[in-house]
C-alpha positions in Angstrom: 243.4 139.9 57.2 241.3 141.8 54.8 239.6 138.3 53.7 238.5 137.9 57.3 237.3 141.7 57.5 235.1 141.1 55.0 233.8 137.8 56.0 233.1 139.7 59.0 231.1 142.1 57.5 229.4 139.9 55.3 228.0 137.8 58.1 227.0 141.1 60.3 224.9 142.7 57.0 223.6 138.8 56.8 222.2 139.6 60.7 220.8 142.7 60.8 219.0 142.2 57.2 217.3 138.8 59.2 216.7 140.9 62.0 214.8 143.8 60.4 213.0 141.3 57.9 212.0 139.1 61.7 210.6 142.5 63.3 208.5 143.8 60.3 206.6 140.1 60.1 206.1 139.9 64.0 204.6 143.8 63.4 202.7 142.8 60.8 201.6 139.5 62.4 200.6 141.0 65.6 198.4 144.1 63.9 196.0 141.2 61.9 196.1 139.7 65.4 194.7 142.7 67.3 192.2 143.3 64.2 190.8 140.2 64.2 190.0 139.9 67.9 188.4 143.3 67.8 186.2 142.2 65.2 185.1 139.2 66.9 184.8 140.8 69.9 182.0 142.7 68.3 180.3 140.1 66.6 179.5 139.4 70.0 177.5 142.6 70.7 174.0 141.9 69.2 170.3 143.1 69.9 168.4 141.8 72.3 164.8 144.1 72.4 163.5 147.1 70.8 160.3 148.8 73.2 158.4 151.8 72.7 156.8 154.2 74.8 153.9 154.0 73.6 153.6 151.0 71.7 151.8 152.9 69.5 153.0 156.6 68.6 150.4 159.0 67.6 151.7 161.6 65.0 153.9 165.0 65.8 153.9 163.2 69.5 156.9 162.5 71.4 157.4 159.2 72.4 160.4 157.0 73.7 162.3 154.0 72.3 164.9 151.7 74.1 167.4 149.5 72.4 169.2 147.2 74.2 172.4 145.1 73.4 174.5 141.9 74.9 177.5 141.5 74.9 177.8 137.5 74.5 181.8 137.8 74.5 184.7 137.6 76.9 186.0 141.4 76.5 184.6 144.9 76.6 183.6 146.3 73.4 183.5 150.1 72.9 180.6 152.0 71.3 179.5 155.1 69.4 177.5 157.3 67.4 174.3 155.6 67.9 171.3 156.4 66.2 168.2 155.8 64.5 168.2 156.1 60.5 164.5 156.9 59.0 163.5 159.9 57.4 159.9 160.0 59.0 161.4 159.6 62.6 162.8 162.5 64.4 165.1 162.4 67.0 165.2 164.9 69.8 168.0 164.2 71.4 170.0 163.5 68.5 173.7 163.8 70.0 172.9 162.3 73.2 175.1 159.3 72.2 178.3 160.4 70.5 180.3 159.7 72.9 181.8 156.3 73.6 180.1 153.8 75.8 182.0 150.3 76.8 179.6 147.0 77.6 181.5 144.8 79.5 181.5 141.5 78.9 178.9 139.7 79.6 176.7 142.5 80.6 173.8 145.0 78.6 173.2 148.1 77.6 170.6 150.6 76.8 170.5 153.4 74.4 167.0 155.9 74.3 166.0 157.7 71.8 163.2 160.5 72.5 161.5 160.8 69.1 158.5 162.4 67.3 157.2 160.4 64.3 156.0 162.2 61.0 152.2 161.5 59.5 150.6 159.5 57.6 149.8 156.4 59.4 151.0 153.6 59.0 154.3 150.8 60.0 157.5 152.2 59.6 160.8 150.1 59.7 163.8 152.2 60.4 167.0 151.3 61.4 168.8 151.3 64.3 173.1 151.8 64.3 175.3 152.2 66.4 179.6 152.0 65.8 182.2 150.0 67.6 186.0 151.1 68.2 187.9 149.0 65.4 185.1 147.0 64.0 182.8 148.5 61.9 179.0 149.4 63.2 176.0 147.1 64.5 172.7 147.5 62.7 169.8 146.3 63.6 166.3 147.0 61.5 162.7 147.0 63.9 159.2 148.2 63.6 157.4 151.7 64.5 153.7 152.1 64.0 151.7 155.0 64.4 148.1 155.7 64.5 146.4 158.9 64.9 142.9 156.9 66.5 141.8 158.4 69.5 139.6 156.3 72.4 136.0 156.1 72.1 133.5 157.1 74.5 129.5 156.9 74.7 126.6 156.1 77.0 125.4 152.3 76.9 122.8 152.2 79.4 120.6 154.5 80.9 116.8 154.0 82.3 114.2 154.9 80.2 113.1 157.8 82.3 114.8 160.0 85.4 112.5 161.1 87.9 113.4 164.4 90.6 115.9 163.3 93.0 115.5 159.2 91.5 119.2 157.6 91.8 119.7 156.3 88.1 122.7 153.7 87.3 124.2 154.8 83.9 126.7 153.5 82.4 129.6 154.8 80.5 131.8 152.1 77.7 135.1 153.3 77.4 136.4 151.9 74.0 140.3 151.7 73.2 140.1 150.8 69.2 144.2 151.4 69.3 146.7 148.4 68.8 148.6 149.6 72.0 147.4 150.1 75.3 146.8 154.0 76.5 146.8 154.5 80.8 146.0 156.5 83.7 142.6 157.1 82.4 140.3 159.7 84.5 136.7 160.1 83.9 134.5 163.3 85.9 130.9 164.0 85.4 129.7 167.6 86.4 126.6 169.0 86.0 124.0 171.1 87.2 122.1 170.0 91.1 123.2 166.8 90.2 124.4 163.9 92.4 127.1 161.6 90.9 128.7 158.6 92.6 131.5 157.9 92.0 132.2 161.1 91.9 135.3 160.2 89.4 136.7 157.4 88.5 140.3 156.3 87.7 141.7 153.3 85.2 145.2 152.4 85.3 145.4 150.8 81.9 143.3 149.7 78.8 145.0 147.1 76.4 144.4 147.9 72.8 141.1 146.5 70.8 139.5 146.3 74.2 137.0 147.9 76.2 135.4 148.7 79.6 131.8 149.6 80.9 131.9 151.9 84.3 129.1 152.4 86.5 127.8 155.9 87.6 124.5 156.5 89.7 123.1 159.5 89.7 120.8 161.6 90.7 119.2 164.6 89.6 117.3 167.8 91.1 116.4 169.3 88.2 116.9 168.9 84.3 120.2 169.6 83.3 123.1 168.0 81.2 126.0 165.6 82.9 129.3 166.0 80.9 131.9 163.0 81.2 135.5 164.2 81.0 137.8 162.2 80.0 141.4 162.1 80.3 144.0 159.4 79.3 147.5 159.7 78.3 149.8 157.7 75.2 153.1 157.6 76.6 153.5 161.0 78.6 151.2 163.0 76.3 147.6 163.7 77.6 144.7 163.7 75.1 141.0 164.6 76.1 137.6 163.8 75.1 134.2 164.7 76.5 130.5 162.8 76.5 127.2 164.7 77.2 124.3 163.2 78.4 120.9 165.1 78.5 118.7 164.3 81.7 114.9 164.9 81.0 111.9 164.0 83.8 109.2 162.1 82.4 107.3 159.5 84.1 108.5 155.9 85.0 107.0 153.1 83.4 108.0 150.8 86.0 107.1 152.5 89.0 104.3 151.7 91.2 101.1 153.8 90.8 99.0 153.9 93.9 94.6 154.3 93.1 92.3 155.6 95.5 89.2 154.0 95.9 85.9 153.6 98.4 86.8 156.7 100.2 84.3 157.3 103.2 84.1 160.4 105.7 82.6 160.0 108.8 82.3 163.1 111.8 83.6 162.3 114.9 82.7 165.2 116.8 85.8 167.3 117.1 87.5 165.5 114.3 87.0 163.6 110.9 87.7 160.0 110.3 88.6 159.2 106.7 89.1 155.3 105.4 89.2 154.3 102.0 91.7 151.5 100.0 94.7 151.9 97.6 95.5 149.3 94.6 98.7 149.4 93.2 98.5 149.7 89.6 101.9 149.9 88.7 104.7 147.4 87.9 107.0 147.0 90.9 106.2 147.1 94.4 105.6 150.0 96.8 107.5 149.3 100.0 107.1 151.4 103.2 103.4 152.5 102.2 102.7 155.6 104.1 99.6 157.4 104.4 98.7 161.0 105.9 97.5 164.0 105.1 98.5 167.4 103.9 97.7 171.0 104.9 95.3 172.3 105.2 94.3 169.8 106.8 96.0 168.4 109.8 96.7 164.7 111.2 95.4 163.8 114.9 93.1 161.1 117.0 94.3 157.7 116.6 95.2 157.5 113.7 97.6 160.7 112.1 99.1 159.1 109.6 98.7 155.6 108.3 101.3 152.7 107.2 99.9 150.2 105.3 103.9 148.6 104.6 104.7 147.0 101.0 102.1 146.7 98.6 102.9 144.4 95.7 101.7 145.4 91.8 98.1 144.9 91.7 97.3 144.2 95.1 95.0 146.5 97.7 95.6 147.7 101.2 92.9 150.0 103.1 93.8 152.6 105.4 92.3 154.5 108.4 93.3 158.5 108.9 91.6 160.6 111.3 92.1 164.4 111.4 91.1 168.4 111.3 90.2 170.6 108.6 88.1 173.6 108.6 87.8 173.6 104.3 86.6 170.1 103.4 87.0 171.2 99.5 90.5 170.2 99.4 92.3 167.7 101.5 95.7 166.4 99.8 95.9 162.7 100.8 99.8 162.5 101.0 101.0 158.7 99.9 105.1 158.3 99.8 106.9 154.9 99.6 110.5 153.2 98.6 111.4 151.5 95.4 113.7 148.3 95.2 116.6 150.1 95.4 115.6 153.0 98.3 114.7 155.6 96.3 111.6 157.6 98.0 108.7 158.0 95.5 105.7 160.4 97.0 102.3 161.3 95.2 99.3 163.0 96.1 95.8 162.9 95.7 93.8 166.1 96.3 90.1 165.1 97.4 86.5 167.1 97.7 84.8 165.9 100.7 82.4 169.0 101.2 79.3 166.6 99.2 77.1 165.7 102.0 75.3 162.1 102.2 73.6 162.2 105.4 73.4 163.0 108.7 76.7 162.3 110.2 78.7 161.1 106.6 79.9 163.0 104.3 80.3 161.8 100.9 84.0 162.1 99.5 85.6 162.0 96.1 88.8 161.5 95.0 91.1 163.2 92.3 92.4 161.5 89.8 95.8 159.3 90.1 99.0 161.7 90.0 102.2 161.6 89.0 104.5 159.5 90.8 107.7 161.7 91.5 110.8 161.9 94.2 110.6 163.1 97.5 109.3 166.5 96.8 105.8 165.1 95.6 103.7 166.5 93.2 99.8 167.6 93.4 97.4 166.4 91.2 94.1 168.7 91.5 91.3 167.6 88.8 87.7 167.7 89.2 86.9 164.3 91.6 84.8 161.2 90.8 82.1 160.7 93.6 83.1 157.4 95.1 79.4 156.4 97.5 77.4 154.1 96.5 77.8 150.2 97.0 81.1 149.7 99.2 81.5 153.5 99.6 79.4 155.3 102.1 76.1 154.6 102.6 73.2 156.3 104.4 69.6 156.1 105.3 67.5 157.3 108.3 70.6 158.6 110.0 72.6 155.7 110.0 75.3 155.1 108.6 78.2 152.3 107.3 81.9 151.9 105.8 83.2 149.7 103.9 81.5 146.6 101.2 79.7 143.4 101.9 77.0 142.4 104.0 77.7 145.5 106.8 76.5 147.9 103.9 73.1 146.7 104.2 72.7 146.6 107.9 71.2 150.3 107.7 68.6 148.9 104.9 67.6 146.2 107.2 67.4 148.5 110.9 65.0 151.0 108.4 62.9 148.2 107.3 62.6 146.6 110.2 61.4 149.9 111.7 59.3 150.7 108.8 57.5 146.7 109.3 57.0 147.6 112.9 55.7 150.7 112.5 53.3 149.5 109.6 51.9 146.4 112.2 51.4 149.0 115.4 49.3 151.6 113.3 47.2 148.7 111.6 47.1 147.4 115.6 46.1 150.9 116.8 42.6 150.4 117.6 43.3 147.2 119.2 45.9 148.0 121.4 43.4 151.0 122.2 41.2 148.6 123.6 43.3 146.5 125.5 44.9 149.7 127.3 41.6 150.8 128.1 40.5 147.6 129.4 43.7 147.3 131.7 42.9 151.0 133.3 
């Protein structure tokens, strides 16, 4: 009886000892199990893009940068703690991600990091980390640069000259000398009785190591400065720079210069007639010729004002005024006209017509060739060259002609022919004194 107690026994211990030994190695079995699929669980995770906001950081100025992971696996992996390990990049909101953040599998996810980045310039290469639940940490290394070069800005074309109230183009080169791209770029001009168009202008981008040339036309009313201000921003922060451009009048080179010549006066009673021809001297064209006069004297008759239409560089047109004017000395001859491009371009030419050539003419000078400016005009009084003679006016026993050629001698020839006739009646005197007699 007590053999069999104890065989009992013996064979009972013999159970539970296999029992407890069978538990512990299924523990132990199942708990390298669980650790080794949460380890290749995150082996899955990876990087898949770093980006910045800018691309290029300027120093002390905050910027953006997004890190994005896959998961590549078949489970959810959790993370934590991420961050971005440099000791030149400072994080601003440093415990955004302590928390823990699952990606599923399969899907992505995006950590940002708003950062400032310390000087000098240069490529930086910190490290980004991040932990997983049960599996260590991912770690992935990219590259920062930053560059305190600010855009460029200056004037690359401009006329030669500005005239009063003369539409200019000027342009304005906007130079990005940056590796990254900088946007929402604003230029304004302002100045002083000045007329810009556009009046601003707006660029949604500029890629780095690139530039652009924008158009301005303007148009000044008096000398003055145009400022450009500029505004663009790298990443959210707005940076400023400004361009001056100093707008003197002086006379343009190109422009057409209209020359009075064979000026002639005639009386017509109540009123003068005044013809005479303009050469264009200049370099462009005159289109929309006009002729008139100015006060004091006063357009009227036939002709009040004359067009003579386009006058090409180096070519002649005549004209044909007639008007009123109680002071001869000074009578503005008013001449305006149009460039290519519509500007309106107005001179004046003060003459002395008091110099007397004859009975019924009046001989007439003209002052010397003014200065061509906008609409407003300018005078230009100097002492005047006496334009009679051959193809001006001419005058001799009362009669008088206009203009060159054969019709200036017409005069010569009705006074000689007067002068022959009279010269053959007086030497016939005595003659046809008899045969007068003879008929009574």
């Amino acid at each position: 009886m007590r053999i069999t107690t104890a065989l009992v026994s013996l064979i009972f211990l013999v159970l539970m000892v296999s029992t407890a030994f069978a538990a512990t190695t299924t523990t132990d079995s199942t708990s390298t199990s669980s650790s080794t699929t949460a380890q290749d669980a995150a082996a899955l995770v990876y990087v898949t893009n770093v980006t910045m906001d800018p691309p290029v950081f300027f120093p002390y100025e905050e910027g953006t940068v997004y890190v994005t992971l896959k998961n590549a696996g078949t489970t959810s992996v959790g993370l934590n703690n991420a961050e971005i390990l440099d000791n030149k990049v400072n994080l601003v909101n440093k415990n955004a991600w302590n928390s823990v953040s699952y990606i599923g599998a399969g899907s992505t996810l995006t950590y940002s990091f708003q950062v400032t980045i310390d000087p000098p310039d240069g490529v930086y290469f910190p490290l980004f980390s991040v932990g997983t639940i049960s599996a260590g940490s991912i770690s992935y290394p990219f590259v920062l640069k930053v560059d305190s070069t600010e855009l460029k800005a200056y004037v690359s074309e401009k006329p030669e000259s500005f005239s009063r109230s003369i539409a200019e183009t000027v342009n304005l080169t906007i130079v990005n000398p940056r590796e990254g791209s900088v946007r929402n770029i604003q230029i304004i001009p302002t100045g002083t009785s000045i007329e810009v168009t556009p009046s601003q202008k707006y660029i949604s981008s500029l890629t780095g190591r690139s530039y652009m040339e924008v158009p301005f036309s303007i148009k000044a009313n008096q000398e003055t400065n145009v400022t450009f201000h500029i505004t663009y921003q790298n990443g959210e922060v707005t940076h400023t720079l400004e361009v001056n451009l100093p707008i003197t009048f002086s006379n343009d080179k190109t422009a057409a210069v209209p020359v009075v010549n064979n000026v002639v006066l005639t009386t017509k009673g109540s009123y003068y007639d005044l013809t005479g021809d303009i050469t264009n001297t200049g370099i462009t064209n005159a289109k929309g010729l006009l002729v008139t006069v100015g006060s004091p004297a006063t357009g009227t008759g036939t002709y009040p004002e004359y067009a003579i239409g386009s006058l090409a560089a180096d070519d002649s047109g005549s004209f044909d005024l007639t008007f009123t004017c109680r002071d001869l000395s000074s009578v503005p001859l008013v001449m305006t006209w149009k460039d290519s491009n519509g500007n309106t371009y107005s001179t004046t030419k003060v003459l002395d017509l008091t110099s007397s050539s004859g009975s019924g003419t009046i001989g007439a000078s003209s002052g010397s060739a003014g200065t061509s400016t906008g609409a407003t005009g300018s005078t230009a009084r100097t002492n005047g060259q006496n334009m009679g003679g051959m193809g001006g006016a001419s005058s001799i026993f009362g009669f008088s002609s206009k203009g060159g050629g054969i019709t200036a001698f017409y005069p010569v020839i009705a006074g000689a022919i007067v002068l022959v006739v009279g010269i053959v009646l007086w030497k016939k005197r005595k003659w046809i004194s008899t045969k007068l007699k003879k008929k009574q």
